[in-house]
C-alpha positions in Angstrom: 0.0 0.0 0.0 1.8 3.0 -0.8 2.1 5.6 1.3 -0.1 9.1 1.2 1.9 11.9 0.0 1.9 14.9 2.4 -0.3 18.3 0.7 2.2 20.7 -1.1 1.6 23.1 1.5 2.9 20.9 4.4 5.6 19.0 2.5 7.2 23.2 2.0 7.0 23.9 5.4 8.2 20.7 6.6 11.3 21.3 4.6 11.9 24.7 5.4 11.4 24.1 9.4 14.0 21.5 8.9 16.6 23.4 7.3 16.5 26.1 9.1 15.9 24.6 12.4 18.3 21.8 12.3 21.0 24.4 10.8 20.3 27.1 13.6 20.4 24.2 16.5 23.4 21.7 14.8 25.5 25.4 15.0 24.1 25.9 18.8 24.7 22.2 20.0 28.2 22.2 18.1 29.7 25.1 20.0 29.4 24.2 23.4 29.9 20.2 22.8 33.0 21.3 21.1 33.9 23.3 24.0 32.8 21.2 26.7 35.1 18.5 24.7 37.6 20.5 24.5 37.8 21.6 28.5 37.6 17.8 29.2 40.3 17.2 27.2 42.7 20.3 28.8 41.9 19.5 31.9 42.7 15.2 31.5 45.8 16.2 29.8 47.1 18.8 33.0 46.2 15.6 34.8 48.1 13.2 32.9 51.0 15.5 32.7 51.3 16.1 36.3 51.1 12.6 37.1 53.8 11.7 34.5 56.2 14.5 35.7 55.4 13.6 39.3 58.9 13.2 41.8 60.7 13.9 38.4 63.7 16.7 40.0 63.7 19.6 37.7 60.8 18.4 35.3 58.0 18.7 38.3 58.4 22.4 38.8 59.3 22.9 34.9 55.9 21.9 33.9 54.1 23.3 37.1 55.5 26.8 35.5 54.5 26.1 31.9 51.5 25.3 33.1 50.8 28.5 35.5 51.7 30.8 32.4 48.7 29.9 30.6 46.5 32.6 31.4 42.7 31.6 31.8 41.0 34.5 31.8 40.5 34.5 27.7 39.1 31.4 27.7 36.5 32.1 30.2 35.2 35.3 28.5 35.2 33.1 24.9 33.2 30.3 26.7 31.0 32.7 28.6 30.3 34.6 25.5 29.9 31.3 22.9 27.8 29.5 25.3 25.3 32.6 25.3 25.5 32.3 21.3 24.4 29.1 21.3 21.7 29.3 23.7 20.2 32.0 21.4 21.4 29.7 18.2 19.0 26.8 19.9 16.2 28.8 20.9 16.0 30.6 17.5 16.2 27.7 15.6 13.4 26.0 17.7 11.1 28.9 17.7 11.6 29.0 14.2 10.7 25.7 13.1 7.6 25.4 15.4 6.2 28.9 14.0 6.7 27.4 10.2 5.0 24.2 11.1 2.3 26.0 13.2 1.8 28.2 10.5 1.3 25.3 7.8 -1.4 23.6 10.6 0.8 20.9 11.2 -0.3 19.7 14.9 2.1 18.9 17.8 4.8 21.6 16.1 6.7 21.7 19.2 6.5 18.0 19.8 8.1 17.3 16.3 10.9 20.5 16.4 12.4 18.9 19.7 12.4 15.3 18.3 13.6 15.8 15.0 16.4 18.6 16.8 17.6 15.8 18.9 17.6 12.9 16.6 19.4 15.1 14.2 22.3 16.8 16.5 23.2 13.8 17.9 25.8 12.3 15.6 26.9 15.9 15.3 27.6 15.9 18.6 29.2 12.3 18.8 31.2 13.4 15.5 32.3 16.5 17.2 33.6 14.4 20.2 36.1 12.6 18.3 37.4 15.9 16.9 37.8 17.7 19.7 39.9 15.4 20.7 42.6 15.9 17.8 41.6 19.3 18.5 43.2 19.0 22.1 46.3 16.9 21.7 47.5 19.3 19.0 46.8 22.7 20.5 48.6 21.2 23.8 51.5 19.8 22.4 51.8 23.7 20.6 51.5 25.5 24.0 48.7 27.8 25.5 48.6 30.2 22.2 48.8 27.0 19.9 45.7 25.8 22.0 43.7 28.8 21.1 44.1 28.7 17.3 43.5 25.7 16.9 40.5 25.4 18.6 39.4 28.2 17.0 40.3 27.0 13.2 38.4 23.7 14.1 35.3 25.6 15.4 34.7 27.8 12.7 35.1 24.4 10.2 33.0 22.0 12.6 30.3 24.9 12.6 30.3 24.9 9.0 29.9 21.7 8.7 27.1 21.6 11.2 25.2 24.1 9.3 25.6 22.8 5.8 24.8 19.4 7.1 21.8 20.3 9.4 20.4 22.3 6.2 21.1 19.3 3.8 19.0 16.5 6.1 16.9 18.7 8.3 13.9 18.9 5.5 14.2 15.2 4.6 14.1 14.4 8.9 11.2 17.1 9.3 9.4 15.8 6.5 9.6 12.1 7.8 8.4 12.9 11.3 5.7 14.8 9.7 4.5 12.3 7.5 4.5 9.7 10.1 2.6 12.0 12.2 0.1 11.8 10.4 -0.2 8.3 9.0 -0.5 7.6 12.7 -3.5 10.7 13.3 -5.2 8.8 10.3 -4.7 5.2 11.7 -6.5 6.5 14.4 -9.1 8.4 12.9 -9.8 5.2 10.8 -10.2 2.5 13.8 -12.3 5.4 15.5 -14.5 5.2 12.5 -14.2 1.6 12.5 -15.2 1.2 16.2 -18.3 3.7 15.7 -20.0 1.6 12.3 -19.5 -1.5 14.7 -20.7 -0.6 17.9 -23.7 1.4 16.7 -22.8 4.4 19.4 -19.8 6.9 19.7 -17.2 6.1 22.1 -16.8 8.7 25.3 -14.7 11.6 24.1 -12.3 10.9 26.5 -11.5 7.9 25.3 -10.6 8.9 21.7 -8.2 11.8 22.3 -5.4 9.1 22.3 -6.7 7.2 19.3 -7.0 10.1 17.4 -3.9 11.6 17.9 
């Protein structure tokens, strides 16, 4: 049985909620798991180091200096700063694809926005993981300036990539949800018909709010 074709109308602003919502929330979500990563990562390697240095005469207080030169207080305005970014990144992209979607009369908008946002952000995220990771073992093994631009080269390029990618599969993921949205809604609406021609008498309303949706 093939499946019913969403209404041109719908099908649009599926798309369009997808690709700009996924691109607006893959950029958000990128930044501060990138980040996060990224601070993990700094603050593992100090650990390692230490421990490795450890009772070492000469090399102990040699690396406790290298270490203490690396001024902190630029990296805690950039985090401050991107983490506010993102938040607004998220939120836009949310409102965004829940106002297209409301506007086509697609139902349960907000439901669909947060599912298809996590479903799709998630391999970003994992994929964004394993770079940071690169990310940190270079930038450390470069020093405290080396650390800095090269997390900021692979930001900008993993945020790229985030948007092109969430603008690429966001339509085709908003579009799916959609569409199964509402082979489900008429499923419902069908065995609610159904259950009427048999039983003679219309169920309690109460009772078909779940069927129906």
């Amino acid at each position: 049985m093939p499946r019913p074709a969403l209404p041109p109308h719908v099908r649009r602003a599926a798309r369009d909620a997808g690709g700009w919502g996924l691109s607006l929330v893959s950029v958000g979500v990128n930044v501060v798991v990138l980040l996060s990563a990224v601070a993990t990562g700094v603050a593992f390697a100090r650990w390692a180091l230490r421990s490795l240095v450890a009772g070492s005469d000469g090399v102990e207080e040699a690396v406790d200096e290298w270490l203490a030169s690396i001024d902190p207080t630029p990296w805690i305005v950039t985090v401050a700063i991107a983490l506010l970014l993102s938040a607004g990144l998220v939120a836009l992209g949310a409102a965004t694809s829940v106002r297209v979607l409301r506007r086509a009369g697609v139902p349960r908008a907000r439901e669909i926005t947060w599912w298809c946002c996590g479903v799709g952000t998630l391999v970003q995220a994992a994929i964004t993981i394993v770079g940071s990771g690169v990310t940190t073992l270079v930038g450390l093994l470069t020093g405290g300036l080396g650390l800095g631009i090269v997390v900021a080269i692979s930001l900008v390029l993993s945020t790229a990539v985030s948007a092109i990618a969430g603008y690429v599969a966001g339509p085709r993921l908003w579009a799916w949800r959609v569409r199964r949205d509402g082979e489900r809604a008429m499923i419902g609406a069908r065995s609610l018909a159904e259950r009427v021609d048999v039983g003679g008498e219309r169920p309690s309303p109460g009772a078909d709010v779940g069927d129906a949706r």
